[in-house]
C-alpha positions as CSV (number, residue, x, y, z in Angstrom):
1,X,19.9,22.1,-10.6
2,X,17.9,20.8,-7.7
3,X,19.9,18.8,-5.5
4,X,18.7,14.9,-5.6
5,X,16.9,13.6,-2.0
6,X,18.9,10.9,-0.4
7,X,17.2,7.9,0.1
8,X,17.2,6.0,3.0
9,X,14.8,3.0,2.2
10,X,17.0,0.0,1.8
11,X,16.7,-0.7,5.2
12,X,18.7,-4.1,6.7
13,X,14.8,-6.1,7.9
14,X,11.5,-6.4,5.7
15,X,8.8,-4.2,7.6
16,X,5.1,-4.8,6.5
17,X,5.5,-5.5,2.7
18,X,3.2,-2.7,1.1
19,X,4.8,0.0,3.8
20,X,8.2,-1.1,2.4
21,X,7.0,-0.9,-0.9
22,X,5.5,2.4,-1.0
23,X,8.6,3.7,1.4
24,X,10.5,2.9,-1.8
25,X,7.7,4.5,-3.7
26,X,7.6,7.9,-2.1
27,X,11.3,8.1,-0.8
28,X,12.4,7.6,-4.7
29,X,11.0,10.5,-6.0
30,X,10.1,12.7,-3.5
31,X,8.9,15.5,-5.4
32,X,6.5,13.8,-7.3
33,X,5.1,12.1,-4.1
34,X,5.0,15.6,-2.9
35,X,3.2,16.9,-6.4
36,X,0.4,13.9,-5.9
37,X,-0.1,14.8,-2.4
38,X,-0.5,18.6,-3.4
39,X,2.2,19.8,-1.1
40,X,4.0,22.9,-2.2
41,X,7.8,22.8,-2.4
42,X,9.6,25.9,-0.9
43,X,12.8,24.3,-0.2
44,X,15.9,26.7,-1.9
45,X,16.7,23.7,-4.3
46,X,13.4,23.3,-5.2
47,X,13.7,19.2,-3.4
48,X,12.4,18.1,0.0
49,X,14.6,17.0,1.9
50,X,14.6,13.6,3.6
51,X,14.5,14.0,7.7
52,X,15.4,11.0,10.2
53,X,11.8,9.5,11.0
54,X,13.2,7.2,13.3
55,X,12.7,7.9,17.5
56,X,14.8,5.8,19.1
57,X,13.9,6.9,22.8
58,X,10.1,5.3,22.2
59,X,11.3,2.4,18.9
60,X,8.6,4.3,17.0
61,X,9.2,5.1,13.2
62,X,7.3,7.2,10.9
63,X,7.0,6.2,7.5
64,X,7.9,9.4,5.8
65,X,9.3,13.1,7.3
66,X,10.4,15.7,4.4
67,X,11.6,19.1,5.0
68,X,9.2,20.8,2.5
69,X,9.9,24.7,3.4
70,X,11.8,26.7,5.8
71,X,10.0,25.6,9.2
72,X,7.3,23.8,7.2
73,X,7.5,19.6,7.5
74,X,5.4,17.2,6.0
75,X,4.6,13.5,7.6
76,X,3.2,11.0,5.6
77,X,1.8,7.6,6.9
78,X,0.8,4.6,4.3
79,X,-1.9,2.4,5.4
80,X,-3.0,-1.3,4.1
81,X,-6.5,-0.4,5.1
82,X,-7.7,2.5,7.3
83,X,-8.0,1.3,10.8
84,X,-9.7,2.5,13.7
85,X,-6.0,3.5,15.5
86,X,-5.0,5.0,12.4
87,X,-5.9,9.0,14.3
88,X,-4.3,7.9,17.7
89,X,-1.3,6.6,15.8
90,X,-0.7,10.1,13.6
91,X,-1.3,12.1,16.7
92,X,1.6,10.1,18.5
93,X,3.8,10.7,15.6
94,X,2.4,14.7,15.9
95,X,3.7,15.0,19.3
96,X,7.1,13.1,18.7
97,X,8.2,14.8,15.6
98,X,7.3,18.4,17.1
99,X,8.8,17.8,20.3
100,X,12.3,16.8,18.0
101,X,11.7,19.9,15.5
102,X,10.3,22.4,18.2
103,X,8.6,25.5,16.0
104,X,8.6,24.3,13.4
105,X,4.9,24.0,10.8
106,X,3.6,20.2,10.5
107,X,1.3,18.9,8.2
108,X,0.3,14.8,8.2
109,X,-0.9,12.8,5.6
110,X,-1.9,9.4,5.6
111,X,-2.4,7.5,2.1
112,X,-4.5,4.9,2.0
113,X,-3.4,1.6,-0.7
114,X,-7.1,-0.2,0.3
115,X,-10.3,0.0,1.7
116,X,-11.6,1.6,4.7
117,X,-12.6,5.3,5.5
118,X,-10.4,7.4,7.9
119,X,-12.4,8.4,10.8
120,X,-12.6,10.1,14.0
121,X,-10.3,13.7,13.2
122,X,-12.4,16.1,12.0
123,X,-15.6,15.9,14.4
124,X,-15.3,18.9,17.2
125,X,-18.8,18.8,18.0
126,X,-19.2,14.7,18.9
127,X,-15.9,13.6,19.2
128,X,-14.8,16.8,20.7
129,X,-11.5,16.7,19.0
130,X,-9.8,18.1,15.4
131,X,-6.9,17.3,14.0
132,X,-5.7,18.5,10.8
133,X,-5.0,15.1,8.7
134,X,-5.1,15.6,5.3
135,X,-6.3,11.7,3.4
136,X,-5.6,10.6,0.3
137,X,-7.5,7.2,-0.9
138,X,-5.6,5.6,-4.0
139,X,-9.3,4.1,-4.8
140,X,-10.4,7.5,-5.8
141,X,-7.6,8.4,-8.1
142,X,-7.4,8.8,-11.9
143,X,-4.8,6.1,-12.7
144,X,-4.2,8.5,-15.5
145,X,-2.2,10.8,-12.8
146,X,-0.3,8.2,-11.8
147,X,1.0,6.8,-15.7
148,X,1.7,10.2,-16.3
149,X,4.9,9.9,-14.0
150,X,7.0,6.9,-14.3
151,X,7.9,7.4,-10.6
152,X,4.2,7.4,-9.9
153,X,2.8,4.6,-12.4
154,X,3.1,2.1,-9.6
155,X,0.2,3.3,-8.2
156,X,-1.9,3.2,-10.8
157,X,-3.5,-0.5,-10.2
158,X,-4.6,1.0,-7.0
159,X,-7.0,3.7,-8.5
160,X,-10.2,3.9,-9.7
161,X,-12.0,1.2,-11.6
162,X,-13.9,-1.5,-11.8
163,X,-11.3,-4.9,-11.5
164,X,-10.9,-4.9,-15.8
165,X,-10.0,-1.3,-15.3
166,X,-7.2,-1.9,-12.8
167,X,-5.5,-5.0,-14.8
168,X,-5.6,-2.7,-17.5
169,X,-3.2,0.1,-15.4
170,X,-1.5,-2.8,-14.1
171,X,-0.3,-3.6,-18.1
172,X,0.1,0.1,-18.4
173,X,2.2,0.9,-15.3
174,X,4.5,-1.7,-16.7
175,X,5.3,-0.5,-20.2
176,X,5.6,3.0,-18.6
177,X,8.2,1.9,-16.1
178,X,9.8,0.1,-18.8
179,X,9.9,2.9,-21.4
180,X,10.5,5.8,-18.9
181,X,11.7,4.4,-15.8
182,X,15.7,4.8,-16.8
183,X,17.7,4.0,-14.0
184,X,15.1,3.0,-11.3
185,X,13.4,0.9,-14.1
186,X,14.1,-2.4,-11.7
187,X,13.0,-0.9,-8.6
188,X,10.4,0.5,-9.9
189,X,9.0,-2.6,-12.2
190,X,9.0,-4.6,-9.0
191,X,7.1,-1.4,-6.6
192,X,4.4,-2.2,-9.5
193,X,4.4,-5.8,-9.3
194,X,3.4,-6.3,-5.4
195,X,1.1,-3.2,-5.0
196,X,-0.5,-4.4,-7.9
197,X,-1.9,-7.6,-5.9
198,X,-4.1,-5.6,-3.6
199,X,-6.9,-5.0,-6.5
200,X,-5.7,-7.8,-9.7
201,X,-5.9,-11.4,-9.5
202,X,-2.6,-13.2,-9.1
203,X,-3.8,-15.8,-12.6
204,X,-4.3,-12.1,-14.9
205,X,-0.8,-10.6,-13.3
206,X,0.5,-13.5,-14.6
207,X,-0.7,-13.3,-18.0
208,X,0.0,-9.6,-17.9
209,X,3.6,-10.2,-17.3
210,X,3.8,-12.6,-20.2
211,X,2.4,-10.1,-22.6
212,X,4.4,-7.0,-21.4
213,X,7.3,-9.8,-21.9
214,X,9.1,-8.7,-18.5
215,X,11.2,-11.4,-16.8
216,X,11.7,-12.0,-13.4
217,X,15.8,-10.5,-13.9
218,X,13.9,-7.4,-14.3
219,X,11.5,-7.6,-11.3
220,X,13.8,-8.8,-8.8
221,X,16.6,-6.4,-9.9
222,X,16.3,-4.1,-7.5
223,X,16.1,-6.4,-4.8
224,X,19.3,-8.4,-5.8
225,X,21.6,-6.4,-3.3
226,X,19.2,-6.9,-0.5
227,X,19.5,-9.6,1.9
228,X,15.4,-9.7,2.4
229,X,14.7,-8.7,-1.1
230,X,12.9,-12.1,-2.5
231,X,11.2,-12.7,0.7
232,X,9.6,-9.0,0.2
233,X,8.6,-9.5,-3.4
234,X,7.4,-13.6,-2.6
235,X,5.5,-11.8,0.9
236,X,3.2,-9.5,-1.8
237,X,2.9,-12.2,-4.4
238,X,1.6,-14.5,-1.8
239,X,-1.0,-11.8,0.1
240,X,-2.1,-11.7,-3.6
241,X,-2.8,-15.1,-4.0
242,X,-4.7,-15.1,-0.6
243,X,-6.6,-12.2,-1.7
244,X,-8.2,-14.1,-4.7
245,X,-8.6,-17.2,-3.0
246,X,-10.9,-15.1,-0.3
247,X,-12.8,-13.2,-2.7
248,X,-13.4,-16.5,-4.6
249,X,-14.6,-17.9,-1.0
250,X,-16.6,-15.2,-0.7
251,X,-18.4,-15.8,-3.9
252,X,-19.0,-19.3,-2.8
253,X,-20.6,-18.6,0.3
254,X,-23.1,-15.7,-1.3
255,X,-23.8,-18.2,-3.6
256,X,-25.1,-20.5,-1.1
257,X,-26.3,-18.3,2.3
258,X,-27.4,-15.0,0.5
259,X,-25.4,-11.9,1.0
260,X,-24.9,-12.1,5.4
261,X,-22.9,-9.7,6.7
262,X,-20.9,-12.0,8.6
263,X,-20.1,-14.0,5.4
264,X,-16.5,-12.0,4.8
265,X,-15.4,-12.7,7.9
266,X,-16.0,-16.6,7.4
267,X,-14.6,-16.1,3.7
268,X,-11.1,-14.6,5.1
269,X,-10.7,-17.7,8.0
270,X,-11.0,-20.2,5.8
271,X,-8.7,-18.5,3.2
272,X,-6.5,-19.5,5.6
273,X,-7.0,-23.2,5.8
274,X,-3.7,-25.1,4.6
275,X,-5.8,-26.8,1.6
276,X,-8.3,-24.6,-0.4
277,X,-10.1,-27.0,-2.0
278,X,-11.1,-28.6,1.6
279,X,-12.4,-24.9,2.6
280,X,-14.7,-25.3,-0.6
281,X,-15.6,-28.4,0.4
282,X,-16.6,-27.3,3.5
283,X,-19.3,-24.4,2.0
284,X,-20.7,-27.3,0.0
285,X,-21.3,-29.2,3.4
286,X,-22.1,-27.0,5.4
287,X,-26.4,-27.1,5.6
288,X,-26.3,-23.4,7.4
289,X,-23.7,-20.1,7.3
290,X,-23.7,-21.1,11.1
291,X,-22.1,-24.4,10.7
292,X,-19.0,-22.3,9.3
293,X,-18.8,-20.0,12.0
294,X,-16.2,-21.7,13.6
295,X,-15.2,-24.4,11.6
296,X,-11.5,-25.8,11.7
297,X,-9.4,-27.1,9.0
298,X,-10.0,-31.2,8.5
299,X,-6.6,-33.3,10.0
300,X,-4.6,-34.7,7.4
């Protein structure tokens, strides 16, 4: 019998909420986060094993380090969005994880929950510089591959699909986890739960969750023995909210100025106006997309 990976997640402070969240994700089940990566196992119990990916000397922390093979590692990175330091970043970790296991094979991996392109590592000619980073974008995945794994179905709002599509894995994910997920069930229902407001609406996750019938004992269950648990699971909830409010801004503003390509960037400043219903007001006002540019919340 293969011997089961430790897990080292439950760490005592909340990093970035989706890191923390996938973390639990990956570091659960690491053989099926290696089987959706495609990285071959050739450990002798037929696990990777979990390696320190903490380096003390310069506070840096990788997300994930597995012993995969004899000499062979495998580091893998989760991003929000893929960012122009994302390259810089994963050769950092490069250096500092072979310099602490000297000889020994690495392969990165960076997986990426939302938009954004990964650029900048595979150009010897113009950028005069390779670097062998393997990419996987949730955006393009069957959610199929993902449901077919309880450990997995998390990830299966975050495929690909038009928004319908996604809610619809979001439902899915659920009554997997619940039918399948046996003893990380909790965990599990809750990993869905906040990736799952990067791409649904926070007013049809809430209607999901009705139908499915799960109660907030079982999303929160997890979290219980965890001193920053709530805030973690209130911290995704709320960038969920904030999400819809800005897309909903955005919609606005198109409506009014035409598709500009500054318009986002006005959408996502005032989605963070204390009042929403001011930062509507303010579209409605506004007589050009200039007049917005800058614009400040009214005082109260």
């Amino acid at each position: 019998m293969a011997k089961k990976p430790t897990k080292n997640h439950q760490t005592t402070q909340p990093g970035p909420v989706f890191d923390t969240v996938m973390r639990g994700v990956f570091e659960g089940d690491p053989v099926a986060a290696c089987g959706l990566l495609g990285i071959e196992i050739t450990t002798t119990s037929g696990a990777p094993e979990v390696l320190p990916a903490s380096f003390p000397a310069v506070t840096k922390s990788a997300d994930l380090l597995l012993r995969v093979g004899p000499g062979r590692l495998a580091h893998i990175e989760y991003a929000r969005q893929a960012t122009s330091d994302l390259v810089p970043r994963m050769l950092g970790y490069r250096s500092l994880i072979m310099l602490a296991h000297l000889g020994e094979q690495l392969t990165q991996y960076i997986v990426v929950l939302g938009g954004g392109r990964v650029r900048g590592h595979d150009d010897p000619t113009t950028q005069r510089f390779w670097l062998d980073l393997k990419v996987l974008y949730l955006r393009e995945l069957d959610p199929a591959a993902c449901l077919a794994d309880a450990a997995l179905a998390p990830l299966a709002a975050l495929g690909r699909g038009s928004p319908a599509a996604r809610a619809e894995a979001y439902a899915q994910a659920l009554r997997v986890v619940y039918k399948e997920g046996g003893p990380r069930t909790g965990e599990l229902l809750a990993f869905t739960t906040v990736l799952a407001t990067i791409t649904v609406d926070a007013i049809i996750m809430k209607k999901i969750v009705e139908e499915v019938g799960m109660t907030v004992e079982d999303t929160t269950e997890f979290f219980r023995g965890l001193a920053w648990g709530q805030t973690l699971l209130e911290q995704g909830l709320e960038q969920g909210l904030e999400r819809g409010l800005e897309q909903g801004l955005v919609a606005r503003l198109q409506e009014r100025f035409g598709t500009a390509a500054e318009i986002p960037a006005i959408a996502h400043q005032l989605a963070r106006w204390p009042d929403p219903a001011s930062a509507y007001r303010a579209i409605t006002a506004a007589a050009a997309l200039t007049d917005l540019a800058d614009a400040q919340p009214p005082r109260t």
